[in-house]
N, CA, C and O atoms as CSV, one atom per row, in Angstrom:
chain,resi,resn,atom,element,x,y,z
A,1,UNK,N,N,22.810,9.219,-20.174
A,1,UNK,CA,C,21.662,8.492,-19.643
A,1,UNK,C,C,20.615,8.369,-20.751
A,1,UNK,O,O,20.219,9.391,-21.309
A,2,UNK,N,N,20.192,7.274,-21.063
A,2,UNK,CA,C,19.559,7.084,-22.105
A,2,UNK,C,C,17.655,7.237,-21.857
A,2,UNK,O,O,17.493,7.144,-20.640
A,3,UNK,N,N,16.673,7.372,-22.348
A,3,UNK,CA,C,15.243,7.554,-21.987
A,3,UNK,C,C,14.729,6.396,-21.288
A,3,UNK,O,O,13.619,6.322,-20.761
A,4,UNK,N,N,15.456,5.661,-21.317
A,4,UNK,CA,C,14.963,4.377,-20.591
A,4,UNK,C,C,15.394,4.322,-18.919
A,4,UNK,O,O,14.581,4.090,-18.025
A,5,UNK,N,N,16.166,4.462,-18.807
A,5,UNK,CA,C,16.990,5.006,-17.812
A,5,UNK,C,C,16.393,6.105,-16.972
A,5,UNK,O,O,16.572,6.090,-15.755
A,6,UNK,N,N,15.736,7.001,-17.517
A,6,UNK,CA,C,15.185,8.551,-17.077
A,6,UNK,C,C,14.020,7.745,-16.859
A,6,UNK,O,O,13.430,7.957,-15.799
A,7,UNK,N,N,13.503,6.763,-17.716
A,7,UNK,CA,C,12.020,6.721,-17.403
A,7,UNK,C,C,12.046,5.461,-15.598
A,7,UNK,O,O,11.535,5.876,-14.559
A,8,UNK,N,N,12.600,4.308,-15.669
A,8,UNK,CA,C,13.001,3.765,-15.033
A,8,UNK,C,C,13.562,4.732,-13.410
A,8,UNK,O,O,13.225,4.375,-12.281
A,9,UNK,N,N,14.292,5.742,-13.657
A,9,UNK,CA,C,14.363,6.613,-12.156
A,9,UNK,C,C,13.229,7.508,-12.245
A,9,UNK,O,O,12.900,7.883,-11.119
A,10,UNK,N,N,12.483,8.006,-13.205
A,10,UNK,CA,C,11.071,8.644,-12.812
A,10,UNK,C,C,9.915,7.746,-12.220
A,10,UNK,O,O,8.979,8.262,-11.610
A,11,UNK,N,N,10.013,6.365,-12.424
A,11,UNK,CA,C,9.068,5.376,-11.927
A,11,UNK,C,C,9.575,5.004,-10.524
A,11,UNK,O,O,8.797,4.665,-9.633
A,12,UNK,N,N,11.021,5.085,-10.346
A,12,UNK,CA,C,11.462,4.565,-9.137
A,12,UNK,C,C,11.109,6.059,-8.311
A,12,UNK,O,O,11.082,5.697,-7.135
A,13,UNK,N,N,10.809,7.639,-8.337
A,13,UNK,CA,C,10.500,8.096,-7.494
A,13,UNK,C,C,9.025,8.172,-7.231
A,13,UNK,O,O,8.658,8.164,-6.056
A,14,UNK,N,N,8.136,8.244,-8.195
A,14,UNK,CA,C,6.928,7.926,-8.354
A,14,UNK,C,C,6.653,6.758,-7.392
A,14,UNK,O,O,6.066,7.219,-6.413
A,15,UNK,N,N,6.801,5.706,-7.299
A,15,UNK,CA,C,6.901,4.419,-6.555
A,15,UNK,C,C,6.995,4.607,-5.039
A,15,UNK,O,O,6.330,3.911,-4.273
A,16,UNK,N,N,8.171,5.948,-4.453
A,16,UNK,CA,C,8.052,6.189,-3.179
A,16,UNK,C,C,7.129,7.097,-2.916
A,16,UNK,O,O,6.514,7.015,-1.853
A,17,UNK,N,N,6.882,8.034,-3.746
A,17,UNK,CA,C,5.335,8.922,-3.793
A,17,UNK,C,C,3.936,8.183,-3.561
A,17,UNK,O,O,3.061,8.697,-2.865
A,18,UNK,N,N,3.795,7.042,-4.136
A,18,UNK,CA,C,2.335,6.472,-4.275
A,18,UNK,C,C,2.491,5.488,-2.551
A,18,UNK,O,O,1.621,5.429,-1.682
A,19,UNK,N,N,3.836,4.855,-2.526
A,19,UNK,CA,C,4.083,4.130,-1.146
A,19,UNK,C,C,3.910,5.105,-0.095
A,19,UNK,O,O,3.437,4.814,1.003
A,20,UNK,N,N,4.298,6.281,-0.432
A,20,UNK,CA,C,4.039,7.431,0.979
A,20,UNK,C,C,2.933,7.404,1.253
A,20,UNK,O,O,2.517,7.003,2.339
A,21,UNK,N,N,1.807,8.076,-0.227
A,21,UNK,CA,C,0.492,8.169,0.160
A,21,UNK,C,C,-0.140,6.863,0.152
A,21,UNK,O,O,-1.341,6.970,-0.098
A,22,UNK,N,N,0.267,5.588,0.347
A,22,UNK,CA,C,-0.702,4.697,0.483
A,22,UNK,C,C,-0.565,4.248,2.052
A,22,UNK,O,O,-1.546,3.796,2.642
A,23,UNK,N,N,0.786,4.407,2.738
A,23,UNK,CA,C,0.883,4.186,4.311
A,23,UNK,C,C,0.205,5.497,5.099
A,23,UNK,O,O,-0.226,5.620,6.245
A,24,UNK,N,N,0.296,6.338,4.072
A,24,UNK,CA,C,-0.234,7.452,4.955
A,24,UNK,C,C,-2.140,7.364,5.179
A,24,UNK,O,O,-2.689,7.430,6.279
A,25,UNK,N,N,-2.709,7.240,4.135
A,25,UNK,CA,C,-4.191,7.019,4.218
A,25,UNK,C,C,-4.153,5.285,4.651
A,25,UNK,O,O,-5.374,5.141,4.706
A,26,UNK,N,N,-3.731,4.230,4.907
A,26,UNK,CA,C,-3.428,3.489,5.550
A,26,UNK,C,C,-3.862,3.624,6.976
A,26,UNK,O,O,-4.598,2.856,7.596
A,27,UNK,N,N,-3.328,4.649,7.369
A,27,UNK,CA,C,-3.053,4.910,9.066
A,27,UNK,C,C,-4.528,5.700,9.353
A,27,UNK,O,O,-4.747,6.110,10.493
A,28,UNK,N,N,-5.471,5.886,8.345
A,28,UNK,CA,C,-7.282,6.426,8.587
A,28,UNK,C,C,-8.138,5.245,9.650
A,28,UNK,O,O,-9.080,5.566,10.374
A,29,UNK,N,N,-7.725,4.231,9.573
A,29,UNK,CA,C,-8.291,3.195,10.609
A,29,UNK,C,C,-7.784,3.230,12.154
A,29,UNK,O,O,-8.320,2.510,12.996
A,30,UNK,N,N,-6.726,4.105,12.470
A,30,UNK,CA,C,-6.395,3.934,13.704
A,30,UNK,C,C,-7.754,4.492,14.538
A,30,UNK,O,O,-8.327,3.847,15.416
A,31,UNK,N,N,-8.171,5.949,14.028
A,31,UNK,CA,C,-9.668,6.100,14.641
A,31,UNK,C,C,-10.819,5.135,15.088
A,31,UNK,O,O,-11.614,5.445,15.975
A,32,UNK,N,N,-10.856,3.873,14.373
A,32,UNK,CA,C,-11.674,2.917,14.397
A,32,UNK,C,C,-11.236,1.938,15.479
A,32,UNK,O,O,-12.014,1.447,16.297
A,33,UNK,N,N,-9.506,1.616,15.398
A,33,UNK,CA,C,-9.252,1.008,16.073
A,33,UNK,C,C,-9.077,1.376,17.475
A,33,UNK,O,O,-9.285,0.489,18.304
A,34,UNK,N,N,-8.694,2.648,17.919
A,34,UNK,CA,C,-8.758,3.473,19.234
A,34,UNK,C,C,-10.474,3.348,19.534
A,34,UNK,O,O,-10.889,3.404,20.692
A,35,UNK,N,N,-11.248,3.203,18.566
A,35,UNK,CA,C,-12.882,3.197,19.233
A,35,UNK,C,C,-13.053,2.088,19.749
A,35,UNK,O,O,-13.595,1.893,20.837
A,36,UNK,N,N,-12.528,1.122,18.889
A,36,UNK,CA,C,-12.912,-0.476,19.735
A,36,UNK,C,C,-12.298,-0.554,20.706
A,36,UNK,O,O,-12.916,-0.946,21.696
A,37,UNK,N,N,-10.904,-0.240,20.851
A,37,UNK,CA,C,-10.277,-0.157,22.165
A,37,UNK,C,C,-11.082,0.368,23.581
A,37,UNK,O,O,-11.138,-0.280,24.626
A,38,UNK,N,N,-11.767,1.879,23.310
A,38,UNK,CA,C,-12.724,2.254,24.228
A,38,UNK,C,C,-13.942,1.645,24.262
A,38,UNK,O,O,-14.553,1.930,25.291
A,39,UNK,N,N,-14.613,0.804,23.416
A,39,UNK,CA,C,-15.469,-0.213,23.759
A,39,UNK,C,C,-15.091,-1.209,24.468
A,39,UNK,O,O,-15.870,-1.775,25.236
A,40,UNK,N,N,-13.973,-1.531,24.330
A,40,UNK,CA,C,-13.744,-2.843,25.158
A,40,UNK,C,C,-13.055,-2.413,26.492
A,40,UNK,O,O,-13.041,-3.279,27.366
A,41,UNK,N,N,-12.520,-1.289,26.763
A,41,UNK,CA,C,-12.471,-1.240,28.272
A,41,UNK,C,C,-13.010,-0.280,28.729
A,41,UNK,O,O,-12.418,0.421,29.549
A,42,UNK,N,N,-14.471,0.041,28.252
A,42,UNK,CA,C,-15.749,0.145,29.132
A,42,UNK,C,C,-15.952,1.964,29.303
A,42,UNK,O,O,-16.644,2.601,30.098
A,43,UNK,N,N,-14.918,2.482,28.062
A,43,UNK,CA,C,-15.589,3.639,28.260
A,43,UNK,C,C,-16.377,4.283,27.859
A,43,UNK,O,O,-16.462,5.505,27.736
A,44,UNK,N,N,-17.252,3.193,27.538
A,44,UNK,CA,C,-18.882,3.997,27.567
A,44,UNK,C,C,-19.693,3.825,28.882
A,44,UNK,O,O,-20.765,4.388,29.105
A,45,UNK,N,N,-18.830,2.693,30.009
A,45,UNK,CA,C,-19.845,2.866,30.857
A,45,UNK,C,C,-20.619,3.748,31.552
A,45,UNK,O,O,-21.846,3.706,31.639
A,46,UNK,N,N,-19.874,4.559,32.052
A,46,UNK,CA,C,-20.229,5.531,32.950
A,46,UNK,C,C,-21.314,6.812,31.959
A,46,UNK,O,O,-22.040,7.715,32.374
A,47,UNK,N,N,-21.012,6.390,30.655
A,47,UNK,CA,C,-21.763,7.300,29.668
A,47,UNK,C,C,-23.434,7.208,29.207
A,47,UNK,O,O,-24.254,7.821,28.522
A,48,UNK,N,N,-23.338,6.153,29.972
A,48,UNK,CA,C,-24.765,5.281,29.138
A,48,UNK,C,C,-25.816,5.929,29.590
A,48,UNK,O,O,-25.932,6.395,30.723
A,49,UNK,N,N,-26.519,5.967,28.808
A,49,UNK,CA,C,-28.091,7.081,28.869
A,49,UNK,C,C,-28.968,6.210,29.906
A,49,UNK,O,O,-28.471,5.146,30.274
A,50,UNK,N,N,-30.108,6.541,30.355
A,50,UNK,CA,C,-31.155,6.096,31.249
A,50,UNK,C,C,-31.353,5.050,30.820
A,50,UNK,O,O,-31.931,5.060,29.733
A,51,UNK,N,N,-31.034,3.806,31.350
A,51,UNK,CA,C,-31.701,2.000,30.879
A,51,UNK,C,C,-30.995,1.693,29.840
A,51,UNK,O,O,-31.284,0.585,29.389
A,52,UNK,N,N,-29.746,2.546,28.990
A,52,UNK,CA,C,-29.142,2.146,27.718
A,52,UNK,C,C,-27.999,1.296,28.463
A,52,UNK,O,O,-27.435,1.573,29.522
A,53,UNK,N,N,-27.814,0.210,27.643
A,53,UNK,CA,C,-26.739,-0.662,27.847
A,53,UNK,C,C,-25.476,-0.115,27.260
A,53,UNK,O,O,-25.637,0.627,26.292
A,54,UNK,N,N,-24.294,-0.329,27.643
A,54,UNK,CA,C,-23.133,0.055,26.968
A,54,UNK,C,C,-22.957,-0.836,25.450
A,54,UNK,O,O,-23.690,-1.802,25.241
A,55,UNK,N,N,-22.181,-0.514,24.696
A,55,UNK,CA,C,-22.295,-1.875,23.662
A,55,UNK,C,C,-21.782,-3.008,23.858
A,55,UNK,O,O,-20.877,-2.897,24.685
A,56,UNK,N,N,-21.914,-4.075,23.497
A,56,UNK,CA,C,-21.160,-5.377,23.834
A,56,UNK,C,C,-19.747,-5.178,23.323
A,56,UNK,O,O,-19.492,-4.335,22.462
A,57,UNK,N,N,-18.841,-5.961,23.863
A,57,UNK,CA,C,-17.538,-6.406,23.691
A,57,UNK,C,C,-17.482,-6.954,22.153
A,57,UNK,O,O,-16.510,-6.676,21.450
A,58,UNK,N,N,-18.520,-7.714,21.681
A,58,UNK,CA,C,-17.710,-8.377,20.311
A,58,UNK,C,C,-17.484,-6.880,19.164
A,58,UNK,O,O,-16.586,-6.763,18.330
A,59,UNK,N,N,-18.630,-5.843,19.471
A,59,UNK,CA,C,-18.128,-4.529,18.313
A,59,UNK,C,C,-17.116,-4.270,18.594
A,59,UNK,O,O,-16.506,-4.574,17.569
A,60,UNK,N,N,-16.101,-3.746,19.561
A,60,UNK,CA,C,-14.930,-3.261,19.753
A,60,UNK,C,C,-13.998,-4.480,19.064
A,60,UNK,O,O,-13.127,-4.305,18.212
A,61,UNK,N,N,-14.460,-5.923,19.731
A,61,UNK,CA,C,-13.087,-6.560,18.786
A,61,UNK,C,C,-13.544,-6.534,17.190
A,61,UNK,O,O,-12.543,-6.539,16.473
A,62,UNK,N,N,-14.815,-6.506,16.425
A,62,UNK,CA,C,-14.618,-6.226,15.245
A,62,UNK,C,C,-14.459,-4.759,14.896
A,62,UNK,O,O,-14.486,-4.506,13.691
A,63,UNK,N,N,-14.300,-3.764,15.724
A,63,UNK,CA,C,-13.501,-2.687,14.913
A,63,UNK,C,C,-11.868,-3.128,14.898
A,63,UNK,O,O,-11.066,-3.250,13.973
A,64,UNK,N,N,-11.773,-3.282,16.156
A,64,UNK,CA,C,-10.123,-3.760,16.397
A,64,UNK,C,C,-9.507,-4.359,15.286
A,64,UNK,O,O,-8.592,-3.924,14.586
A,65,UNK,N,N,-10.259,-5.635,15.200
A,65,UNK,CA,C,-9.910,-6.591,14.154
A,65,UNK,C,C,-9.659,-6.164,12.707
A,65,UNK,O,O,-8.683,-6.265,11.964
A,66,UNK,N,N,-10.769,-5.700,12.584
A,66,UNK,CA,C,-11.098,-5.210,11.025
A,66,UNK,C,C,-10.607,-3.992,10.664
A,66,UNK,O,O,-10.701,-3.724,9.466
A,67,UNK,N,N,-9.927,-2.889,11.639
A,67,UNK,CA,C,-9.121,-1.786,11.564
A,67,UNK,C,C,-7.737,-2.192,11.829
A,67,UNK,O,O,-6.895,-1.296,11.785
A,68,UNK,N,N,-7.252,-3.702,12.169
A,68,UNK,CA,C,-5.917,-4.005,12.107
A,68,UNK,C,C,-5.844,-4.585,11.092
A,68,UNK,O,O,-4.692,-4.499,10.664
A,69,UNK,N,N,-6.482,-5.155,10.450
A,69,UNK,CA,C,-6.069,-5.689,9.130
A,69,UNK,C,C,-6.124,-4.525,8.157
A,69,UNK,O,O,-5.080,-4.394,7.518
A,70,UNK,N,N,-7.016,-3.707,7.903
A,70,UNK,CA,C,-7.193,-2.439,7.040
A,70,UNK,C,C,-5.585,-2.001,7.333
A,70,UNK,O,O,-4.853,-1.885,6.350
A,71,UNK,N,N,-5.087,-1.780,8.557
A,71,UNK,CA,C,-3.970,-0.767,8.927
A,71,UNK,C,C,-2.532,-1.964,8.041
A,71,UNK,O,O,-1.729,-1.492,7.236
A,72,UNK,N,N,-2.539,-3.391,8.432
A,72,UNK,CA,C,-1.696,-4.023,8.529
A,72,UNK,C,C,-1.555,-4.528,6.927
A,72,UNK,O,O,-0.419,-4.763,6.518
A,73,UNK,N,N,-2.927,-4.731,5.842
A,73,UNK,CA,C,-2.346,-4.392,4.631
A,73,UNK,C,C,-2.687,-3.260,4.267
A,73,UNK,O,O,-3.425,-3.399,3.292
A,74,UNK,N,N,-2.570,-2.326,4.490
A,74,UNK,CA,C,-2.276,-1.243,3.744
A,74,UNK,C,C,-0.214,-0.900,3.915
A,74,UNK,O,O,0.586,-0.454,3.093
A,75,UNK,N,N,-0.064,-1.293,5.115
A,75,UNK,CA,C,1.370,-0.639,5.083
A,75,UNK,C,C,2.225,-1.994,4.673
A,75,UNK,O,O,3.420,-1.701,4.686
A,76,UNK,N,N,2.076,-2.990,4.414
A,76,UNK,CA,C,2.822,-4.093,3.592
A,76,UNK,C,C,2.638,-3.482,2.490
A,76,UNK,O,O,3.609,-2.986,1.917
A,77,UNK,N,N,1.396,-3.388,1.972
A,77,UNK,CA,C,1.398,-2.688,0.533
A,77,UNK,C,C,1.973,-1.647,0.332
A,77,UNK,O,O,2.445,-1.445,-0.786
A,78,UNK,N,N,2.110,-0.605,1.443
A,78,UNK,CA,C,3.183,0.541,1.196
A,78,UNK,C,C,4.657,-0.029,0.983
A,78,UNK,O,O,5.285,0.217,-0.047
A,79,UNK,N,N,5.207,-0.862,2.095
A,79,UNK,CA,C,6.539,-1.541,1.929
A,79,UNK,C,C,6.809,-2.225,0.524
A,79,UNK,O,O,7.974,-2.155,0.131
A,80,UNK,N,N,6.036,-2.775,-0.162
A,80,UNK,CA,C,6.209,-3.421,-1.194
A,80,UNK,C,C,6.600,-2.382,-2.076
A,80,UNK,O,O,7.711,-2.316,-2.601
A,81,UNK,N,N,5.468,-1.389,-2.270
A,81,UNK,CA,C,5.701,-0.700,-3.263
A,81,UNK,C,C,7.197,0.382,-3.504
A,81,UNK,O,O,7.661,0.807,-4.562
A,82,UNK,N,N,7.682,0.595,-2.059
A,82,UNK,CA,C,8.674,1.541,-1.488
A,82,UNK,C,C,9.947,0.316,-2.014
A,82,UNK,O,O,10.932,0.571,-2.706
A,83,UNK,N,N,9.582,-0.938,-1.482
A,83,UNK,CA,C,10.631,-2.011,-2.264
A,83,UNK,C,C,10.852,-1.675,-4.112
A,83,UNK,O,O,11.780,-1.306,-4.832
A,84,UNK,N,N,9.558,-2.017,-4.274
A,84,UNK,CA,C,9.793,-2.221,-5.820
A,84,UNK,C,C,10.544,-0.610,-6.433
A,84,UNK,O,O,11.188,-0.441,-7.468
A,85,UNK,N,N,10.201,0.332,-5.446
A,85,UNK,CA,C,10.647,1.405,-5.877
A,85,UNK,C,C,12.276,1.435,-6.259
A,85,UNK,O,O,12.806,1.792,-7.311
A,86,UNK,N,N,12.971,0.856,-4.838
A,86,UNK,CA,C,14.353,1.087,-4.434
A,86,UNK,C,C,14.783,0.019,-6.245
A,86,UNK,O,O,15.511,0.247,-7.211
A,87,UNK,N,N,13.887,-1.049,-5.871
A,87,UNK,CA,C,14.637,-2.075,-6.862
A,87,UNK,C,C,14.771,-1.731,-8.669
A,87,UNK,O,O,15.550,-1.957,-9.595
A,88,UNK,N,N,13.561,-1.101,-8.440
A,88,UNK,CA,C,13.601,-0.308,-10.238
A,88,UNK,C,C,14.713,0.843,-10.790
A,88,UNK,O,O,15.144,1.321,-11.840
A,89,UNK,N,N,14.879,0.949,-9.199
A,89,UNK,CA,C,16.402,2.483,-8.948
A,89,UNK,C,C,17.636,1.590,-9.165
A,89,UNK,O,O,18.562,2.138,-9.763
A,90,UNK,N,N,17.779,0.578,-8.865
A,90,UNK,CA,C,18.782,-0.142,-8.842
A,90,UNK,C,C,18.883,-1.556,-10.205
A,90,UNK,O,O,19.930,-2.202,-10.209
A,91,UNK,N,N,17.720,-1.952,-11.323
A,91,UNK,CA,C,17.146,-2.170,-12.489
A,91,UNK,C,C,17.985,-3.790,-11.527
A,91,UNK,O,O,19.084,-4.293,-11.760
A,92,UNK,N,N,17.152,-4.127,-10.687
A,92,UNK,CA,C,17.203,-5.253,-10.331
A,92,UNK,C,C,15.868,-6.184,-9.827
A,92,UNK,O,O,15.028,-5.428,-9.337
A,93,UNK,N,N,15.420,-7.637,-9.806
A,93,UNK,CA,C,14.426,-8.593,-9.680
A,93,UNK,C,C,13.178,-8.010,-10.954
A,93,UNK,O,O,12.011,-8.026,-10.565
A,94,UNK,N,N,13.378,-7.637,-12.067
A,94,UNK,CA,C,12.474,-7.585,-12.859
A,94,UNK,C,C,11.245,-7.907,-12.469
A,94,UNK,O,O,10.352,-7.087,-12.255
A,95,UNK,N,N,11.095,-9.821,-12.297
A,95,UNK,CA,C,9.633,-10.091,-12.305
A,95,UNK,C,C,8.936,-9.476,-10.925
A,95,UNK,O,O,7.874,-8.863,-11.036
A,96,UNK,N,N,9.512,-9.639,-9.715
A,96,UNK,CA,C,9.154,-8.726,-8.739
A,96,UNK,C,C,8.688,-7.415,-8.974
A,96,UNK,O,O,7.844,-7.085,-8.141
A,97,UNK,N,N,8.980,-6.431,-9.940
A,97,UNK,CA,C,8.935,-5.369,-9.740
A,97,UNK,C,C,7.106,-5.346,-11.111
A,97,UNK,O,O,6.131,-4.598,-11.193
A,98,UNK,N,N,7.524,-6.498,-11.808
A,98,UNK,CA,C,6.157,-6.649,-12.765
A,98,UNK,C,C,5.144,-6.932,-11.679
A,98,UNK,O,O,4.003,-6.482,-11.571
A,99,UNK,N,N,5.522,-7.417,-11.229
A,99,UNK,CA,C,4.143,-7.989,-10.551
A,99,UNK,C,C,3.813,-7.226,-9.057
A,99,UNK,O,O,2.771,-7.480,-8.451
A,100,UNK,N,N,4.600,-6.476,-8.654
A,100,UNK,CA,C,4.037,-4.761,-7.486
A,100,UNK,C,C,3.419,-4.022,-8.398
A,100,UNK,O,O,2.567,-3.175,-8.127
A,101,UNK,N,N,3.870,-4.342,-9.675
A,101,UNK,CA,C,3.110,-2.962,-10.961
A,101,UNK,C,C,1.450,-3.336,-10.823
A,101,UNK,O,O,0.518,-2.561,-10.609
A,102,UNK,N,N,1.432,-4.707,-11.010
A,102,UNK,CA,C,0.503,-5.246,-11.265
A,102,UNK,C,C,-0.764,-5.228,-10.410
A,102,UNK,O,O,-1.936,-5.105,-10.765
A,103,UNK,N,N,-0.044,-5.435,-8.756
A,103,UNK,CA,C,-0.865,-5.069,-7.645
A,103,UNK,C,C,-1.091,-4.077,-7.396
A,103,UNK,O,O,-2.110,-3.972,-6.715
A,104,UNK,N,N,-0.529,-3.062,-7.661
A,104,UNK,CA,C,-0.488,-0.986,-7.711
A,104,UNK,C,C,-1.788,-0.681,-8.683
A,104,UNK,O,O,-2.287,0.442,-8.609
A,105,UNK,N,N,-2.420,-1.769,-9.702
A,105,UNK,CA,C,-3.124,-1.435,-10.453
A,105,UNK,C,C,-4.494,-1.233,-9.913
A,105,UNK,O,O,-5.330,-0.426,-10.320
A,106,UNK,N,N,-4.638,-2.373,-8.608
A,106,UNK,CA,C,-5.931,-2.304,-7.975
A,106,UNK,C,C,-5.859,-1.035,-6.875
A,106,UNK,O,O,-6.667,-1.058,-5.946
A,107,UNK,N,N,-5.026,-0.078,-6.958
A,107,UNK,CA,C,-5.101,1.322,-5.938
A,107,UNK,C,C,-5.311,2.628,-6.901
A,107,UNK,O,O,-4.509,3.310,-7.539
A,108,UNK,N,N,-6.677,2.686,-6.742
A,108,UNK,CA,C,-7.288,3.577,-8.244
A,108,UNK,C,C,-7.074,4.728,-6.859
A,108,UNK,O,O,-7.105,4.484,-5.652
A,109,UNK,N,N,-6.845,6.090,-7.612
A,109,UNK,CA,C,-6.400,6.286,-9.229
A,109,UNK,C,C,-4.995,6.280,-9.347
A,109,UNK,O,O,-4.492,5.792,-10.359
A,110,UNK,N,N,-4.315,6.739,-8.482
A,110,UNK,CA,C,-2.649,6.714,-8.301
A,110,UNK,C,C,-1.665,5.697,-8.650
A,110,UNK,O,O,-0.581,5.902,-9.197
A,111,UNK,N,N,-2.253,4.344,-8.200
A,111,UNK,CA,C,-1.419,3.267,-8.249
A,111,UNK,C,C,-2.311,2.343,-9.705
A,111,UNK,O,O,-2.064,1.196,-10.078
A,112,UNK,N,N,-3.225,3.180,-10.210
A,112,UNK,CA,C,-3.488,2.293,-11.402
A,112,UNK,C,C,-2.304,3.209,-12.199
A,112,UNK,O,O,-1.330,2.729,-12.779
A,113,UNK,N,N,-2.488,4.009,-12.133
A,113,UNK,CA,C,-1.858,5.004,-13.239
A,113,UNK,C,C,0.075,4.576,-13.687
A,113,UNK,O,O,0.709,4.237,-14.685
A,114,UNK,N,N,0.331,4.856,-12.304
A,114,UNK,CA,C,1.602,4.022,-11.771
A,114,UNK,C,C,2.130,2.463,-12.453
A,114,UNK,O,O,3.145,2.136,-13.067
A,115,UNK,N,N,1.072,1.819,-12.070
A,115,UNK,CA,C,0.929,0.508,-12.652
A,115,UNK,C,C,0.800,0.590,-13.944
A,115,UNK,O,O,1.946,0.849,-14.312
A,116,UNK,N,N,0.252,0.544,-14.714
A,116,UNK,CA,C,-0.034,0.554,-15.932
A,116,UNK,C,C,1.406,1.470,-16.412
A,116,UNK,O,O,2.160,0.716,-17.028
A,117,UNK,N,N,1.874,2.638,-16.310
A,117,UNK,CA,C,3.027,2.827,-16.920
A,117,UNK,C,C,4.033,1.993,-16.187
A,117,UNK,O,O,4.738,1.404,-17.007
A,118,UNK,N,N,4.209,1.849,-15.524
A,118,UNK,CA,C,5.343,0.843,-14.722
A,118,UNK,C,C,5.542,-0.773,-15.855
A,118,UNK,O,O,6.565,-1.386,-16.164
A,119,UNK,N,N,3.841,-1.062,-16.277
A,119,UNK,CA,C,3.991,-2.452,-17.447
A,119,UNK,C,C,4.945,-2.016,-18.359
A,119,UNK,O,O,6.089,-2.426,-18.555
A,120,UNK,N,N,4.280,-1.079,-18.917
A,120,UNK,CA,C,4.752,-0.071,-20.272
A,120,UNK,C,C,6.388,-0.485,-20.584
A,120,UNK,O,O,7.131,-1.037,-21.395
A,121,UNK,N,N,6.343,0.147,-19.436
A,121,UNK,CA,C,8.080,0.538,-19.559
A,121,UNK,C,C,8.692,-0.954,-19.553
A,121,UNK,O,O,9.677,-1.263,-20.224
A,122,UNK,N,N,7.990,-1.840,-18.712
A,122,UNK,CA,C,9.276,-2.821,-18.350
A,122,UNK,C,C,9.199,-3.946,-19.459
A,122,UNK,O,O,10.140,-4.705,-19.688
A,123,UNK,N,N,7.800,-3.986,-20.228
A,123,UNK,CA,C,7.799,-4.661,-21.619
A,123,UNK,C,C,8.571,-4.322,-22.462
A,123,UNK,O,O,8.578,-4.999,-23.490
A,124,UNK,N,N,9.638,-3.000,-22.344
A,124,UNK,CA,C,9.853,-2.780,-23.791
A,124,UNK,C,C,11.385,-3.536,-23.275
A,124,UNK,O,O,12.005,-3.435,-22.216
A,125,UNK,N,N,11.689,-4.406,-24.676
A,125,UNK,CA,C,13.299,-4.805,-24.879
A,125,UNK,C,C,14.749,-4.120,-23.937
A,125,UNK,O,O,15.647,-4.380,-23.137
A,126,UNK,N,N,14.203,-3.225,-24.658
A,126,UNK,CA,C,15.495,-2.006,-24.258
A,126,UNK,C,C,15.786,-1.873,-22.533
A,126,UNK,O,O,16.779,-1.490,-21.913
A,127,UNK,N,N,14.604,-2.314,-22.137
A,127,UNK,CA,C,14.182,-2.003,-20.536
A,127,UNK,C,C,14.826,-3.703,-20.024
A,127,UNK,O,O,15.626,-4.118,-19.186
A,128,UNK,N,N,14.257,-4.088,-20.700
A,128,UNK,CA,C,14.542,-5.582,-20.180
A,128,UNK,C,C,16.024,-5.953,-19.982
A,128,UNK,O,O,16.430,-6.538,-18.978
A,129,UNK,N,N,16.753,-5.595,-20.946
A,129,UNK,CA,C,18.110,-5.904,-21.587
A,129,UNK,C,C,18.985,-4.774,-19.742
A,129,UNK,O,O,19.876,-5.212,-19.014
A,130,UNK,N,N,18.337,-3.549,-19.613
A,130,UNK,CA,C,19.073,-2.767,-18.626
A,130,UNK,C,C,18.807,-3.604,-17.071
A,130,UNK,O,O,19.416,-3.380,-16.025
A,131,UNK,N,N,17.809,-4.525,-17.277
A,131,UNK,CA,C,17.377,-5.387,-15.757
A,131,UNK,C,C,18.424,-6.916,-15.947
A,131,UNK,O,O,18.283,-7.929,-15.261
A,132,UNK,N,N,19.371,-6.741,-16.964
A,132,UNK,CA,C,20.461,-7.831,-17.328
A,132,UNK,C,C,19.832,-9.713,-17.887
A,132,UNK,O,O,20.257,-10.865,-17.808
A,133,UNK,N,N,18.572,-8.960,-18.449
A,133,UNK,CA,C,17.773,-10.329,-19.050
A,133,UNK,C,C,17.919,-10.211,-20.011
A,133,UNK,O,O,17.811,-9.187,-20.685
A,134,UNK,N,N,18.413,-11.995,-20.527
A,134,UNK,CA,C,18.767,-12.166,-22.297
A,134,UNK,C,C,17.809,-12.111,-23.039
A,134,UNK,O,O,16.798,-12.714,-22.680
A,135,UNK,N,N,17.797,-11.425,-24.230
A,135,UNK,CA,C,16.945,-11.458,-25.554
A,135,UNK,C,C,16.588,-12.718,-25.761
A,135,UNK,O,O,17.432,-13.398,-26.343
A,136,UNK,N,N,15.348,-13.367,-25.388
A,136,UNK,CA,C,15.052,-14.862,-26.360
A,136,UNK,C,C,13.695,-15.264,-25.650
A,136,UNK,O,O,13.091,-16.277,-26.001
């Protein structure tokens, strides 16, 4: 097994490491989204202080909303990265796997770190030539 090779399966487990912890802190919005849920079917009513109104309906759908999208890319972005992982294990879709590197860069500090060696590696020749792309 040559260093390229070692480095290429150290990036491909790294890759399911950073995808673990990015679905896992991912899933920090369900709190938000279980709150809007109890805003919107009224369980603050019975809670409400002397003359206090319960809150309106539109906060619960913007936690809802805005804690399903938080939840819904964060775990595409986990899938991607868990993809690019399998695919760097298997030194297959090159430009795919450049460009998850590339998006891993904006998940400081883990997935910059990730990213940025993930370029490293897949610029060099030697790397390229093992993903079955011609020299030219």
């Amino acid at each position: 097994m040559t260093q390229d090779e070692r480095h290429l399966d150290l990036l491909a487990i790294f890759h399911y490491v950073v995808g673990g912890i990015t679905a896992f802190f991912s899933c920090f919005p369900v709190f938000h989204l279980a709150f809007g849920v109890v805003i919107l079917c009224g369980g603050f009513e019975g809670k409400a202080m002397e003359g206090n109104q319960p809150p309106p309906a539109f906060l619960g759908w913007f936690f809802i909303l805005f804690a399903g999208a938080f939840i819904l890319t964060g775990w595409t972005l986990a899938v991607l990265i868990f993809v690019a992982g399998h695919k760097l294990k298997r030194r297959v879709s090159y430009t795919y796997c450049v460009i998850v590197a590339g998006v891993e860069c904006l998940l400081m500090p883990y997935g910059t770190v990730l990213g940025v060696f993930t370029i490293l590696v897949l610029m060099k020749e030697s790397v390229k030539s093992l993903f079955g792309l011609a020299k030219g």
